[in-house]
C-alpha positions as CSV (number, residue, x, y, z in Angstrom):
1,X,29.1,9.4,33.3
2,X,28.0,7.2,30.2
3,X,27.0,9.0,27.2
4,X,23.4,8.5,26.0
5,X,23.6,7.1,23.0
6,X,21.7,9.4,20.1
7,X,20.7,6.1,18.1
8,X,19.8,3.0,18.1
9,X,19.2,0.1,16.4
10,X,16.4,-2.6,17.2
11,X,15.9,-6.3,15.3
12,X,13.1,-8.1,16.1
13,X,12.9,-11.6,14.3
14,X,11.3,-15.4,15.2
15,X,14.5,-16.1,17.2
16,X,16.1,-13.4,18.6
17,X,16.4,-9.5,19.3
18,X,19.3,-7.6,19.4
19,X,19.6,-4.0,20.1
20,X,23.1,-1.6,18.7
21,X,23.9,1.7,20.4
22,X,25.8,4.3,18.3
23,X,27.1,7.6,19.4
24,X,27.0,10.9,18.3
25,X,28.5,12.0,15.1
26,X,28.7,10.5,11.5
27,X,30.9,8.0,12.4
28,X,28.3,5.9,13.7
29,X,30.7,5.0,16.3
30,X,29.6,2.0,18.6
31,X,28.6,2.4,22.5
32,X,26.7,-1.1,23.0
33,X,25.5,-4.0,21.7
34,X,23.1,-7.2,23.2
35,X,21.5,-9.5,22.2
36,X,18.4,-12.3,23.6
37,X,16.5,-14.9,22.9
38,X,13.1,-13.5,21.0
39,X,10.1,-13.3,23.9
40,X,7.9,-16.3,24.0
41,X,4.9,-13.3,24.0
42,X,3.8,-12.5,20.0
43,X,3.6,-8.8,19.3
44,X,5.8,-6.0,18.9
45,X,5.3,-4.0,21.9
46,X,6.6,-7.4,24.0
47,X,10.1,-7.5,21.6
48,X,10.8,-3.8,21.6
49,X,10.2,-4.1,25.8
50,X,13.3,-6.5,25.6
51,X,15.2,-4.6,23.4
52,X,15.1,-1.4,26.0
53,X,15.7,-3.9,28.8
54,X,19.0,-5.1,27.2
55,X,20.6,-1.9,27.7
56,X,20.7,1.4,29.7
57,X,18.7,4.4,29.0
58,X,17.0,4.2,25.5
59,X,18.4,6.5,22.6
60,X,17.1,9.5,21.5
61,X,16.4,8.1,17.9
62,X,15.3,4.5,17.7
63,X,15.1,2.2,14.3
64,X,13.0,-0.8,14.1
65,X,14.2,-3.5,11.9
66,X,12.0,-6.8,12.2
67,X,10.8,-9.3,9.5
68,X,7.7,-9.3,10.8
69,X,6.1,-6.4,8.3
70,X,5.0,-7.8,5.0
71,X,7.2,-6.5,2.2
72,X,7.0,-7.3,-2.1
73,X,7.5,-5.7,-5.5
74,X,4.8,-4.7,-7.1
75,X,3.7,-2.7,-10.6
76,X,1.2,-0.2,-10.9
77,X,0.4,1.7,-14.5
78,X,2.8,4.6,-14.6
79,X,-0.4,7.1,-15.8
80,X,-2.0,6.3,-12.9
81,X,1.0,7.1,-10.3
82,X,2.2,9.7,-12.1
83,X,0.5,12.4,-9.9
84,X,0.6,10.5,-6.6
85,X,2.8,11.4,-4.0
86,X,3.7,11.1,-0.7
87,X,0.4,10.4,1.7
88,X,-1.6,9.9,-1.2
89,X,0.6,7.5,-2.9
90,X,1.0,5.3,0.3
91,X,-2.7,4.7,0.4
92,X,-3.4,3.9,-3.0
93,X,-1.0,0.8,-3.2
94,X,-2.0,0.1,0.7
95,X,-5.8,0.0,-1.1
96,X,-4.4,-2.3,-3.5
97,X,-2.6,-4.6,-2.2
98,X,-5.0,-5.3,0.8
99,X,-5.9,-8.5,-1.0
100,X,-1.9,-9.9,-1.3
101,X,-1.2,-8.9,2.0
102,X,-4.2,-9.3,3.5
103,X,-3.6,-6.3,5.9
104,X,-6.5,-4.0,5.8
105,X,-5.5,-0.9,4.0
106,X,-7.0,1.3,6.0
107,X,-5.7,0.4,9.4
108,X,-2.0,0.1,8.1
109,X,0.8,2.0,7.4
110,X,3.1,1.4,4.8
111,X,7.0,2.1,3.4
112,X,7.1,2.9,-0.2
113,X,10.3,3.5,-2.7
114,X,10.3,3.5,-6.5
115,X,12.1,1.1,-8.4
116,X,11.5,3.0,-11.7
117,X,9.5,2.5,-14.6
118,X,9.4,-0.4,-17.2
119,X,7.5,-0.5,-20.2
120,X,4.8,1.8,-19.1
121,X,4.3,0.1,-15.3
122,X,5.9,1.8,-12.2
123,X,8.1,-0.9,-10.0
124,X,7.4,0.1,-6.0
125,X,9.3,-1.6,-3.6
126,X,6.3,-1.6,-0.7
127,X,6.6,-2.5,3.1
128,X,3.4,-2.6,5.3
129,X,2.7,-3.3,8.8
130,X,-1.0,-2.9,10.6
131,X,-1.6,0.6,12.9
132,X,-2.2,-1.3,15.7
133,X,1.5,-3.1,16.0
134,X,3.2,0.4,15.0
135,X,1.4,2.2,17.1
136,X,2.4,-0.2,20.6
137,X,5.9,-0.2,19.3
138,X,5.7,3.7,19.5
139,X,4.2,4.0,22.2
140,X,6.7,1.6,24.1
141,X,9.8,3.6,22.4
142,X,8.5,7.0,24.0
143,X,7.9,5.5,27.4
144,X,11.7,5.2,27.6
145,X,12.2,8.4,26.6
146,X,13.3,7.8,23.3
147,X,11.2,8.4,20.1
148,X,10.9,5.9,16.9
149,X,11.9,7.0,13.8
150,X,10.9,4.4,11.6
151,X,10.6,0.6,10.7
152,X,12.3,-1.3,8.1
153,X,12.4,-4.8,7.2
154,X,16.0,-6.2,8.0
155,X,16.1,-7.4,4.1
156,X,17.0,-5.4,1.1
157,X,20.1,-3.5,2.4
158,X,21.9,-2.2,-0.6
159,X,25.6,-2.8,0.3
160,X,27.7,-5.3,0.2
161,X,28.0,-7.8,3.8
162,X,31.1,-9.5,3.0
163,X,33.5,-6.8,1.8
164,X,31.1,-3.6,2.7
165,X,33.9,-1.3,1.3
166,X,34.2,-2.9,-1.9
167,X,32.8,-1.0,-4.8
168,X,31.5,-2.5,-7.7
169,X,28.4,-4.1,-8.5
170,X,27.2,-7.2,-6.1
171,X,24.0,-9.1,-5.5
172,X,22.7,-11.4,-2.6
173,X,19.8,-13.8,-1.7
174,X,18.9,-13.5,2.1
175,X,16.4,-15.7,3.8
176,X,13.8,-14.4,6.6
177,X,11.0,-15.6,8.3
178,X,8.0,-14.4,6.0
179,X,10.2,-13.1,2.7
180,X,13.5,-14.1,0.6
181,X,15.2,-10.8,-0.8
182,X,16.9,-11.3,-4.0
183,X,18.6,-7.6,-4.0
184,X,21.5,-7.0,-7.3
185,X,23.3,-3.3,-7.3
186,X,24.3,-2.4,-10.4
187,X,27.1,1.0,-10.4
188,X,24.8,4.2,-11.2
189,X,21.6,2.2,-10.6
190,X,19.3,2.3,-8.1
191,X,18.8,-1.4,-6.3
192,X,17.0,-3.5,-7.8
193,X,14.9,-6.5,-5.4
194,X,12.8,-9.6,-6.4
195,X,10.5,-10.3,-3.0
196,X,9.5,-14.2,-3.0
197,X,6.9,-14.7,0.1
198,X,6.8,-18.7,-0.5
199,X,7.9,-20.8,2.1
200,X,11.9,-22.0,1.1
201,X,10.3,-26.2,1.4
202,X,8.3,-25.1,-2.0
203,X,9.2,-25.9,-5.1
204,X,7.9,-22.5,-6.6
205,X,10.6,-20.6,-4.0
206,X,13.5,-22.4,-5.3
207,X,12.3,-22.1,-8.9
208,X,11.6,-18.3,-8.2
209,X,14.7,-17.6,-6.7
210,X,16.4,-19.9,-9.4
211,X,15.4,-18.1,-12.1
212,X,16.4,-14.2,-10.6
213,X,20.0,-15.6,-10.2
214,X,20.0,-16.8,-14.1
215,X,19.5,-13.0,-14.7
216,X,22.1,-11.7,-13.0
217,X,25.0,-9.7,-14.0
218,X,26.6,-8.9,-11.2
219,X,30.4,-11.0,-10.8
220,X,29.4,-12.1,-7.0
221,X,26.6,-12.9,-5.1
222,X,26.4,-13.4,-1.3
223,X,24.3,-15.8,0.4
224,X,23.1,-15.3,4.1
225,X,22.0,-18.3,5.4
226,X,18.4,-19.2,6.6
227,X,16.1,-22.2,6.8
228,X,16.6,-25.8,4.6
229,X,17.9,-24.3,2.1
230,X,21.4,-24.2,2.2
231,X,22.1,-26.7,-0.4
232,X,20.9,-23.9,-3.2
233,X,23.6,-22.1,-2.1
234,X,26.2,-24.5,-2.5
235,X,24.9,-26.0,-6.0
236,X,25.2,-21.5,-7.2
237,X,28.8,-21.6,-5.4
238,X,27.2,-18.3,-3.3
239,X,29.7,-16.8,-0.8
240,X,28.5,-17.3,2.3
241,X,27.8,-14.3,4.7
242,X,28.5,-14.7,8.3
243,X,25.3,-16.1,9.9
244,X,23.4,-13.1,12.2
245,X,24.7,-13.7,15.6
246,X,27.1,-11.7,17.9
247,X,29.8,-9.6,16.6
248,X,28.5,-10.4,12.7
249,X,25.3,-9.1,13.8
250,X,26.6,-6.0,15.0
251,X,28.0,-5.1,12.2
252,X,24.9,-5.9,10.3
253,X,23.5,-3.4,12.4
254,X,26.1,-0.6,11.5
255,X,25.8,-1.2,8.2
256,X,21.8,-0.6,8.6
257,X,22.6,2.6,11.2
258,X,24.7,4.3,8.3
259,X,21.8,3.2,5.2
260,X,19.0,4.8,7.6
261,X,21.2,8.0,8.8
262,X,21.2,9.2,4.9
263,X,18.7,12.2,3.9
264,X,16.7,9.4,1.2
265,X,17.3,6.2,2.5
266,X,17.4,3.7,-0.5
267,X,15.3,1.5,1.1
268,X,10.6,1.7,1.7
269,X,11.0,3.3,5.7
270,X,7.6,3.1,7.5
271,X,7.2,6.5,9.4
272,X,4.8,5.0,12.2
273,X,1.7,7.0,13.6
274,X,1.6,9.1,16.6
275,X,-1.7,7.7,17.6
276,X,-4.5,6.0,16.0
277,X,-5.9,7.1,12.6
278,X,-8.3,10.5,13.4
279,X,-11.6,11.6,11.8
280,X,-9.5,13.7,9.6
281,X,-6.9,11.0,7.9
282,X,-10.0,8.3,7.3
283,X,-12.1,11.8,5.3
284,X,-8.3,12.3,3.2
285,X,-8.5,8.6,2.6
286,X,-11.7,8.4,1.1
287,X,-10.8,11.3,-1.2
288,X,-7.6,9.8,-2.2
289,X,-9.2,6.5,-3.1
290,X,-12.2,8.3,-4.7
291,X,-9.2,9.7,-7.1
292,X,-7.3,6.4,-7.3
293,X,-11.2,5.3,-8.9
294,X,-11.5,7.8,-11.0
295,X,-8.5,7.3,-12.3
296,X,-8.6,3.6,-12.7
297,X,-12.0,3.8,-14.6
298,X,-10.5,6.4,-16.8
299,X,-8.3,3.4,-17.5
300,X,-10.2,1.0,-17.9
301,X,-12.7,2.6,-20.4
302,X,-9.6,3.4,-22.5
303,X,-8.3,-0.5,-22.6
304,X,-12.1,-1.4,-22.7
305,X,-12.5,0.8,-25.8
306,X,-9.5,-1.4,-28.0
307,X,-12.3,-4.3,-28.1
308,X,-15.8,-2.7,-29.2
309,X,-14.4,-1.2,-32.8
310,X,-17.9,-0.4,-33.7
311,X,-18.0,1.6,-30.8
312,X,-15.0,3.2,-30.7
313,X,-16.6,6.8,-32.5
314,X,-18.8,7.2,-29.7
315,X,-16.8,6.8,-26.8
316,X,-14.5,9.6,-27.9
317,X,-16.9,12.0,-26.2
318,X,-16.1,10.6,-22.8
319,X,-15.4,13.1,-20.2
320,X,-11.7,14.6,-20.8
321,X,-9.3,14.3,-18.4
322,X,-9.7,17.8,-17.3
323,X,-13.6,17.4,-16.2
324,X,-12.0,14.6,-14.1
325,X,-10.3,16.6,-12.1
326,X,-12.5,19.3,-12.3
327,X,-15.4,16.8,-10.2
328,X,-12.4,15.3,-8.4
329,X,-12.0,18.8,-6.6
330,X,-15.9,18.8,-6.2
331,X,-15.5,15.8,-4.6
332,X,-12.6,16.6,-2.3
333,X,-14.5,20.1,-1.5
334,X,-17.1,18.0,-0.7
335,X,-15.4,16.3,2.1
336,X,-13.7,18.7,3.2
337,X,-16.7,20.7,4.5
338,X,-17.9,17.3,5.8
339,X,-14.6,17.2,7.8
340,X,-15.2,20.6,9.1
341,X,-18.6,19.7,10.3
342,X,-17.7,16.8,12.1
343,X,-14.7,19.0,13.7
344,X,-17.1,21.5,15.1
345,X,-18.4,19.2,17.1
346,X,-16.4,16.8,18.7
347,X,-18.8,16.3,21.7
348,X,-21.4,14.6,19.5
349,X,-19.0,12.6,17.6
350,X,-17.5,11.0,20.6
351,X,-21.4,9.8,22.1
352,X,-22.1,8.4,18.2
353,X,-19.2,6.4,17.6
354,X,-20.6,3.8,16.1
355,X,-22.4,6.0,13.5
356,X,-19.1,8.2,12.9
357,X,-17.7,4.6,11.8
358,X,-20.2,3.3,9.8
359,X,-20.0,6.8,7.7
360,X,-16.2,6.4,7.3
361,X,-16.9,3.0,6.2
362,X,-19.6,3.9,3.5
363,X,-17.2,5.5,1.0
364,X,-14.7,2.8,0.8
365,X,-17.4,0.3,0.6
366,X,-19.1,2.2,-2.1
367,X,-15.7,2.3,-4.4
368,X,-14.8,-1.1,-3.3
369,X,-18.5,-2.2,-4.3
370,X,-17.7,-0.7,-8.0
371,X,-15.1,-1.9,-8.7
372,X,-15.9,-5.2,-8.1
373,X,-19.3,-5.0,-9.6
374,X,-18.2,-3.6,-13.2
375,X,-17.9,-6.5,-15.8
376,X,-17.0,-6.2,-19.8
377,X,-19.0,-4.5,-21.8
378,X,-20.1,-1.8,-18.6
379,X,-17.9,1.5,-19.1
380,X,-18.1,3.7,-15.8
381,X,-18.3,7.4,-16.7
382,X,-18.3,9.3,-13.9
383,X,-19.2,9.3,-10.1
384,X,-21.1,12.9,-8.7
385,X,-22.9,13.4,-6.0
386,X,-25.4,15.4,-5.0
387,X,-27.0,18.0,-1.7
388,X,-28.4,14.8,-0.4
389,X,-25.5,12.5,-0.2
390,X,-26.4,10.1,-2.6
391,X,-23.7,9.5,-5.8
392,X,-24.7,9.1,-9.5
393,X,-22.7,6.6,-11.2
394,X,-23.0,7.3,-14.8
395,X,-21.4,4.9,-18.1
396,X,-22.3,3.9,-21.0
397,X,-22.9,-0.2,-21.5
398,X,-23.2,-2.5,-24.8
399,X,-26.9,-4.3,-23.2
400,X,-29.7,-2.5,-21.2
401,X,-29.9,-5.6,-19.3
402,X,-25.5,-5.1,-18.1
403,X,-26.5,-2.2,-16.1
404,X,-29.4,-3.9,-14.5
405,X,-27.1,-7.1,-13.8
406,X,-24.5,-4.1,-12.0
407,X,-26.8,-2.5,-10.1
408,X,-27.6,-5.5,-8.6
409,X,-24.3,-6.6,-7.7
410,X,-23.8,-3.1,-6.4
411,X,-26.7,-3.6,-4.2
412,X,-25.7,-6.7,-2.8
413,X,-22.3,-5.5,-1.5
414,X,-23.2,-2.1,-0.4
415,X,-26.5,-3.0,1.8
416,X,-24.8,-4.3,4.7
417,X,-22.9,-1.1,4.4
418,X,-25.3,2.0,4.6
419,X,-26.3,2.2,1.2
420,X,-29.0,1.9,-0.9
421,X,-28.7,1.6,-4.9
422,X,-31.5,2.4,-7.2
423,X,-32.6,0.2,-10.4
424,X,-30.8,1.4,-13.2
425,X,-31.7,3.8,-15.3
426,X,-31.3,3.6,-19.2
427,X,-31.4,4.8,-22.4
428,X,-30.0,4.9,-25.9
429,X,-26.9,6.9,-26.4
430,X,-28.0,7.9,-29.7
431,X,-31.5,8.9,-28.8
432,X,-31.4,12.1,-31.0
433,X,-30.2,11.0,-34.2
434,X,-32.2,9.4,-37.2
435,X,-30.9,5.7,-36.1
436,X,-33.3,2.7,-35.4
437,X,-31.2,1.1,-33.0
438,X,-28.2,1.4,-31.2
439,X,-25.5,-0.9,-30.0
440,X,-24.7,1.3,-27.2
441,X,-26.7,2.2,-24.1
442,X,-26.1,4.9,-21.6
443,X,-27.2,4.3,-17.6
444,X,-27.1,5.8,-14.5
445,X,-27.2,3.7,-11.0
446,X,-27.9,6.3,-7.6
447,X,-26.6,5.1,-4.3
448,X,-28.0,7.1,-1.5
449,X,-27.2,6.6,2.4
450,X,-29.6,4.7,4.1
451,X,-32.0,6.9,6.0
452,X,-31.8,9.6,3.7
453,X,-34.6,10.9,1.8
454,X,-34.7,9.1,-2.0
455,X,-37.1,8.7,-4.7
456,X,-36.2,5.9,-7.0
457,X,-35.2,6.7,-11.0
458,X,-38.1,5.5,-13.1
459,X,-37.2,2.5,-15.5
460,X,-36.4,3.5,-18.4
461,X,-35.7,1.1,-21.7
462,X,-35.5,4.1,-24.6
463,X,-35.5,7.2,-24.8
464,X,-34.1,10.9,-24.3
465,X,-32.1,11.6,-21.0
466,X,-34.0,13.1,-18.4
């Protein structure tokens, strides 16, 4: 009787599949290997369905490697990471880069490994594919039997392909469908990659990818082939790496098997969901982002602060880092027994479904809506909220007439989305000393649910602080 395989490799590209078997042990010894023609049907439930056909009962373990998940490099300050982690990491930068990858941040899961810092910016090396895709690829993978570990991008692998047991340092320049992978390995370095998402017929892909082999210091450089643009190769002298098909593809594939069966792999592994993102994860996700805000506007008023000199006295008595975190946990205390509410009874949140998801959706709308609304010379302060639901967004501003200008904004993005923002309210920051007139101005803007009981601020152009 055949041994069932305890892992095994899927890749799903543009032109083909191809699945590798591997039995038991370290050795990553080989049982199988097939390969087909990609489907003519899109999605990855239809090309992980071939790659279970190709072969006889489906793994225990199962890797998906397709170029079909968006990958880059991309730099985040290294304050502002520093005490991310983990979930919390994952949906900052999915938060952030929603507008390069254009793959909503919320309904996406995302591989994330750290390149290391340079001059005071963090260097991830960041993979995302959309819930929905992961999620049929999972589910296809367990109705074999078998159960998906994770997905990778097929690019980046940080070993050699021409002489795998060489050691040394080595770089290469692979072409896939969406991405080109410039990866260099440098002895007692972790990998380094460039990720250039331009299509290889533009001029700005051959000048990107041009310019990363200048830098290089590594003595060799492979080339695996892909596309029109061969000719690069040949003017660099690159060595040439067997093209991906048949027994050069299976070895790809080992090579891949023995980078994914280590404890870290060196490479950003999307762990796919179970099942579609629960009550639960979207309440985490609007605390994590709510902290990513805070955070960045903690930034912001800091670089904001190297401009207005005259100012610069004042805005020392900005909240300290630790009353951050101090209304940070009110916040996330907060939500949490909002969480627990909506936990205790499931019955009504399954009739009001689309209420449930128009309250998921106010939060990110409301820190989207901020961030996008505040202009120069607008400092935010704070963010609190209060028994009814509505949130206080306090600053400081250099004209009365900025926070009446963000308020507005504010209320043009956020009325389509449950919300209601007040006129802003003002006065001077100096109020209580002997001064005539002030350069500074403090306000404060209150968003409150629609539906909820609210009283509008009074206008205010002077004065003490109510």
């Amino acid at each position: 009787m055949a041994k069932r395989p305890t892992t095994a490799l899927f890749i799903v590209t543009s032109r083909f599949v191809a699945r590798a078997d591997f039995g038991p042990g370290p050795e990553q010894t080989r049982l199988g290997f097939w390969q087909a023609a990609a489907p003519q049907e899109s999605g990855l439930r239809a090309a992980v369905g071939t790659a279970l056909d190709l072969g006889p009962s489906c793994a225990r373990d199962v890797w998906l490697l397709t170029d079909q998940v968006w990958m880059q490099r991309v730099y985040f300050a290294a304050p502002v990471m520093a005490g991310l982690s983990g979930e919390q990491l994952e949906r900052a930068i999915g938060f952030e880069v929603e507008s390069f990858s254009g793959i909503a941040g919320l309904q996406s899961s995302l591989g994330v490994h750290r390149l290391g810092v340079v001059q005071g910016s963090e260097a991830f090396w960041v993979t995302q594919i959309e819930d929905e895709q992961a999620v049929a690829a999972v589910a296809c993978v367990a109705a074999a039997g078998g159960r998906l570990r994770g997905i990778v991008h097929p690019g980046g692998l940080p070993v050699p392909l021409v002489s795998p047991d060489k050691a040394g340092p080595f770089s290469r320049v692979e072409v896939w469908g969406r991405a080109t992978v410039c990866v260099e390995k440098i002895d007692g370095q972790p990998a380094q990659v460039r990720v250039v998402n331009v299509n290889p017929s533009q001029p700005q892909w051959r000048e990107s990818v041009e310019s990363w082999l200048a830098r290089l210091t590594a003595a060799d450089t492979e080339w695996l082939p892909g596309g029109d643009s061969h000719d690069l190769a040949v003017r660099h002298a690159l060595r040439e790496a067997p093209p991906l098909d048949g027994e050069a593809l299976c070895e790809f594939l080992k090579l891949w098997a023995g980078e994914l069966s280590r404890l870290e792999p060196r490479v950003p592994v999307i762990t796919p969901p179970l099942r579609p993102a629960p009550i639960r994860r979207l309440a985490a996700v609007s605390a994590i982002l709510l902290a990513f805000v805070l955070l960045g506007g903690a930034l912001h008023g800091w670089l904001s602060s190297r401009d207005l000199d005259e100012a610069k006295g004042r805005l020392t008595g900005l909240g300290s880092a630790q009353q951050q975190s101090t209304q940070l946990a009110a916040q996330i205390g907060t939500l949490k027994k909002q969480l627990a509410q909506l936990e205790s009874v499931p019955a009504v949140a399954a009739e009001r479904t689309d209420e449930i998801r128009r309250q998921q959706e106010r939060w990110p709308a409301l820190l989207s809506a901020i961030a996008q609304a505040t202009r120069d010379g607008v400092v935010l302060d704070s963010l609190t909220g209060d028994s009814g639901g509505a949130v206080h967004v306090e600053g400081v501003c250099l004209r009365p007439t900025a926070a009446d200008e963000l308020a507005a904004r504010m209320s043009a993005v956020l009325a389509a989305k449950g919300w209601t923002v007040s006129a802003a309210e003002k006065w001077a920051a100096n109020a209580e000393s002997e001064e005539t007139a002030s350069p500074l101005w403090q306000y404060r803007i209150i968003a409150s649910p629609q539906g909820a009981a609210f009283a509008p601020a009074a206008h205010q152009t002077g004065g003490r602080k109510p």
